[in-house]
C-alpha positions in Angstrom: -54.3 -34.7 51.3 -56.8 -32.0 52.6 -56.4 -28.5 52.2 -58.6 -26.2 54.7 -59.1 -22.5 53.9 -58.4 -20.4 50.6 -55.3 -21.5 48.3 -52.7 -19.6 46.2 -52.0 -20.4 42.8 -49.0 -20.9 43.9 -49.6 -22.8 46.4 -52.0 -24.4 43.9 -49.1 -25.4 41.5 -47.2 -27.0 44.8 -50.6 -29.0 45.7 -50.6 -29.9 42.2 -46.6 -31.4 42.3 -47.6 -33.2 45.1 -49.8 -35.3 43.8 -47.9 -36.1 40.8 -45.1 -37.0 42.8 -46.8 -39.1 44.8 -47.6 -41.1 41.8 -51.4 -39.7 40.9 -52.8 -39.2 38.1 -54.1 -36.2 36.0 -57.9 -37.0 37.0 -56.5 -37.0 40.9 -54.6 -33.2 40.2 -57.8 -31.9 38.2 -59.7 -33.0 41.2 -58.1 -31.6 43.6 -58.6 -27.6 43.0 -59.9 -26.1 39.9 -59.9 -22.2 39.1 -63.4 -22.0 39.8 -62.8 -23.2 43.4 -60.8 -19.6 43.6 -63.2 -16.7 44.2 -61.5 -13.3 42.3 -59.5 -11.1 44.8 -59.3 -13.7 47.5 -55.8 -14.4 47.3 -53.5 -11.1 47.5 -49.8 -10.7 49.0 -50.9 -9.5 52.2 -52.3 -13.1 52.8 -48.8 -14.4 52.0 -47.0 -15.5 54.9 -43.2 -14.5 55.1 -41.0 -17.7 54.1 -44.0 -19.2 53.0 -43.0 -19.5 49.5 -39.7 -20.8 48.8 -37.9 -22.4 45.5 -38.2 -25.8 47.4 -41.9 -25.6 47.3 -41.6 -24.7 43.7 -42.0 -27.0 40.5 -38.7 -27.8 38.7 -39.9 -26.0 35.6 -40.7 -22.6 37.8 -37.2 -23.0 39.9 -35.7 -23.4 35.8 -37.2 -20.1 34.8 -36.5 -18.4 37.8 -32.8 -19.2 37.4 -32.8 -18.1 33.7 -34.5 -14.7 34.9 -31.5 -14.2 37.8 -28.7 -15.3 34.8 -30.1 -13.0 32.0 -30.8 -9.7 34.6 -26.4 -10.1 35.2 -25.6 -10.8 31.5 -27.5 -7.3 31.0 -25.3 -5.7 33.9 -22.5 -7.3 32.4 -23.6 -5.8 28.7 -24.4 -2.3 30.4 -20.9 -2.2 31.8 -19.1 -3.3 29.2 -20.8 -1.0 27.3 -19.9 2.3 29.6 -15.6 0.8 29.5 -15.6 1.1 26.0 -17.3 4.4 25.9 -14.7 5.7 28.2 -11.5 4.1 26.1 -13.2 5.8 22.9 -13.1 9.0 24.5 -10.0 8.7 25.7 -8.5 7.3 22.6 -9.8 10.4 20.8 -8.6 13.2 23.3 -5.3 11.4 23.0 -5.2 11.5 19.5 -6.2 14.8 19.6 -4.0 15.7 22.0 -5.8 18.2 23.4 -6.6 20.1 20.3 -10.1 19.7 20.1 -11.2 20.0 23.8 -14.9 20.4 23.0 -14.9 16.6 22.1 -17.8 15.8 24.3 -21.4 14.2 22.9 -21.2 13.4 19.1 -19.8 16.6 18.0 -19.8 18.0 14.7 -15.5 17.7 13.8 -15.9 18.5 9.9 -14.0 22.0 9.9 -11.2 20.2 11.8 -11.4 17.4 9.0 -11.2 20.3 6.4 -7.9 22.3 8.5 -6.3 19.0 9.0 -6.9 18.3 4.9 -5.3 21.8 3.8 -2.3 20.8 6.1 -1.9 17.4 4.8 -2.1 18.7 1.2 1.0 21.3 2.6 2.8 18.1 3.7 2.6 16.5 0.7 3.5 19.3 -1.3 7.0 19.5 0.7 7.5 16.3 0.4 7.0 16.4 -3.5 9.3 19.8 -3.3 11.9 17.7 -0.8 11.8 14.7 -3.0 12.9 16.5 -6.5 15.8 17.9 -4.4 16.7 14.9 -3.4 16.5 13.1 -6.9 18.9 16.3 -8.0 21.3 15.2 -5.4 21.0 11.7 -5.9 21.8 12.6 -9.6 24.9 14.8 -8.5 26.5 12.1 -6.1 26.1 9.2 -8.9 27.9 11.1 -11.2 31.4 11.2 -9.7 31.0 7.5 -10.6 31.4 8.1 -13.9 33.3 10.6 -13.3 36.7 10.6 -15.6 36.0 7.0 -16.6 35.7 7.9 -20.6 38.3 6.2 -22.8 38.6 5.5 -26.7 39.0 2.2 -27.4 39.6 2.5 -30.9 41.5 5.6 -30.0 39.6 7.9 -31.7 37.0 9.5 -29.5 37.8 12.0 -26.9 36.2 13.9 -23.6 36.3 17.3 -22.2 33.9 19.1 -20.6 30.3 18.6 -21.2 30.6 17.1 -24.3 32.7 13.9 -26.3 33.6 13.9 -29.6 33.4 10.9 -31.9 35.3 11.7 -35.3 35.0 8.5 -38.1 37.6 8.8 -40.7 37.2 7.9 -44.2 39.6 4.5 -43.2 38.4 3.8 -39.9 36.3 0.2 -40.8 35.0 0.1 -36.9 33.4 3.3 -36.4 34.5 5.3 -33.5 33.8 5.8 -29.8 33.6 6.6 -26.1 33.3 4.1 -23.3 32.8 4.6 -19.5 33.2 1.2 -17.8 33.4 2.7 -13.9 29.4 3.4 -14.2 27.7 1.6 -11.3 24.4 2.6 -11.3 20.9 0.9 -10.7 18.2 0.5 -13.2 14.5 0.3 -13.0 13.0 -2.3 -15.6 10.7 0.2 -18.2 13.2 3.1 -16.9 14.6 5.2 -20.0 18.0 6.9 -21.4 19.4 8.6 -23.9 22.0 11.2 -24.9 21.8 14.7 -27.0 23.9 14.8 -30.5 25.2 17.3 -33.6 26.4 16.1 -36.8 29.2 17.4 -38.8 32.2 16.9 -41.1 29.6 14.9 -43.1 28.4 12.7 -40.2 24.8 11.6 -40.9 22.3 9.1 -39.2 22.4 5.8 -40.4 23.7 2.0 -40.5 21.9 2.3 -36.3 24.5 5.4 -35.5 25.0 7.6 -33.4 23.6 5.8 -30.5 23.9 5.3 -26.8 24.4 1.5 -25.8 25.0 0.0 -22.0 25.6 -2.9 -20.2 24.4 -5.0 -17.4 26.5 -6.7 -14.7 26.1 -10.1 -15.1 25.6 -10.7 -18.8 27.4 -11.9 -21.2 30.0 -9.1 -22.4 28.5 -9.5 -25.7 25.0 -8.5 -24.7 24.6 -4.7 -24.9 21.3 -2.6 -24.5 20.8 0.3 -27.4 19.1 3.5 -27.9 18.3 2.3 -31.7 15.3 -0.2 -32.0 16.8 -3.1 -34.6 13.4 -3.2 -35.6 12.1 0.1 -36.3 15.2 2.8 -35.7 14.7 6.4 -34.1 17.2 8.5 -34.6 15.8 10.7 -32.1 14.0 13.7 -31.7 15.1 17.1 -34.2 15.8 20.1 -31.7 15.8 22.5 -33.7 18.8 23.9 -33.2 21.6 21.2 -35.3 20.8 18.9 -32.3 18.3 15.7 -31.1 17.7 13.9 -28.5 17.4 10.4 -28.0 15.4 9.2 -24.9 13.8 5.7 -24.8 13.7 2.3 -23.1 17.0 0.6 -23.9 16.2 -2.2 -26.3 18.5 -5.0 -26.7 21.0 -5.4 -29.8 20.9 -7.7 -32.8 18.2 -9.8 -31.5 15.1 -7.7 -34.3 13.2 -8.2 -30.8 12.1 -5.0 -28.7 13.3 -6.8 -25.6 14.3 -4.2 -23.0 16.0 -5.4 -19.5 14.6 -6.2 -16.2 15.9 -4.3 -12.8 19.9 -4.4 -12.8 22.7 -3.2 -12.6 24.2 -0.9 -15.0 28.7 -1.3 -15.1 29.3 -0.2 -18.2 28.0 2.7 -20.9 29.3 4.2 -24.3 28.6 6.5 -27.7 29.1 4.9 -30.9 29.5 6.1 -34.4 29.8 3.5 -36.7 28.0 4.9 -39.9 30.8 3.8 -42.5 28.7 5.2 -45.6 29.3 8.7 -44.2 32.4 9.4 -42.1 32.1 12.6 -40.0 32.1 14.1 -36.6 29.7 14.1 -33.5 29.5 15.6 -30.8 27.6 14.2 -27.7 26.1 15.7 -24.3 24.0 15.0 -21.8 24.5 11.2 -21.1 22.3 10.0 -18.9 20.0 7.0 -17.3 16.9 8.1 -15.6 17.3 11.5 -14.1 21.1 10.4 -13.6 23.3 12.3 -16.3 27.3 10.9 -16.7 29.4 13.3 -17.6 32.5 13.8 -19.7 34.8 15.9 -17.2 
């Protein structure tokens, strides 16, 4: 092959893939047309002809790269636009949100006071909530009590209800103690969930033998199995008022088993006051039944 006139590197690099192709060696390329045989400057663009250059003429390697160039220049105007979309949905998304409130939402701008507004008002919220919430626990409290409503009786005939209160009176001959049952109680119980009941001695009453207490039980035990306000183990009487009254208020803890075992979630069908403190006969007088924030009453 003879080459006449001044040649291109490009041009060069065809001459070059020629020769190769055609099955000659790297002393016949490196004899064909070396850098030095290119004088500086003589090759420019202007000396280019139109069309003269095309990826047909190129090596494989150069057609490659070219390719990769032309792929990675519309993976960046695929980037750039993606990019732009999700600018736009994140503006949108906030003005939305916003709904209109903050119209300066434009750049990166500074939204701390509206964080601090939109704090205060959530803190209001809550605080209605918490206000809205007691006064629905009262409620709740009111409606469970026509439950138990009217459902005290004396089973050994010799307690009685009126009022607020129910008496329990013991007589010197009365081996079983006396008491007050309610057995149309249908109310829900949290496991951990405490109850109790206020009390006032007299007539010689005293505390004693695991009396007075508050006892209930669960639907779906055994009708044996009862839940007390006096720990077998270690018994508390409750709390001294001050005023000829306490207060008993703890996790119920099951009966005769000298475990503190209190109940899991349930149902509670059935509640009562006992006196049963044969040592000292007496009167008491009982108020303010209840399980939880739910009180039973007597009338």
């Amino acid at each position: 092959m003879k080459f006449i006139g001044k040649v291109t590197p490009t041009l060069a690099a065809v001459a070059v893939s020629s020769v190769l192709a055609a099955g000659g060696g790297a002393y016949a390329a490196s004899a064909l047309v070396q850098s030095n045989n290119i004088a500086p400057g003589a090759v420019t663009n202007s000396k280019i002809a139109d069309g003269a250059v095309t990826q047909s003429k190129m090596s494989q390697f150069t057609r490659s790269e070219l390719a990769q160039t032309q792929a990675n220049a519309k993976g960046i105007a695929t980037l750039n636009a993606a990019g732009a979309n999700l600018v736009n949905q994140v503006q949108g998304l906030a003005q939305s949100q916003f709904s209109g409130k903050y119209s300066d939402l434009t750049g990166t701008p500074d939204l701390s006071q509206y964080l601090t507004s939109d704090s205060d008002a959530i803190k209001n919220l809550q605080s209605q909530i918490d206000t809205l919430s007691a006064q629905l626990q009262h409620v709740q409290g009111n409606v469970n009590l026509d439950l138990g409503r009217g459902g005290w009786w004396s089973p050994l005939g010799n307690g009685s209800a009126s009022g607020t209160t129910g008496v329990l009176t013991e007589g010197a001959s009365d081996a079983n103690g006396a008491n007050l049952e309610n057995d149309q109680v249908n109310l829900p119980y949290v496991k951990g969930e405490k109850f109790g009941f206020t009390y006032s001695l007299a007539d010689g009453a005293a505390q004693g033998w695991g009396a007075p207490r508050l006892i209930v039980h669960f639907a779906g035990d055994d009708d044996n199995t009862w839940y007390s306000s006096i720990n077998d183990v270690n018994p508390n009487y409750g709390t001294d008022n001050g005023d000829g009254t306490y207060t008993q208020y703890i996790v119920p803890d099951k009966m005769n088993d000298n475990m503190v075992t209190p109940h899991g979630d349930g149902v509670i069908d059935r509640i009562a006051v006992v006196y049963d403190n044969t040592p000292a006969p007496g009167t008491v007088t009982v108020s303010d039944v209840k399980v939880g924030h739910t009180v039973i009453p007597f009338n």
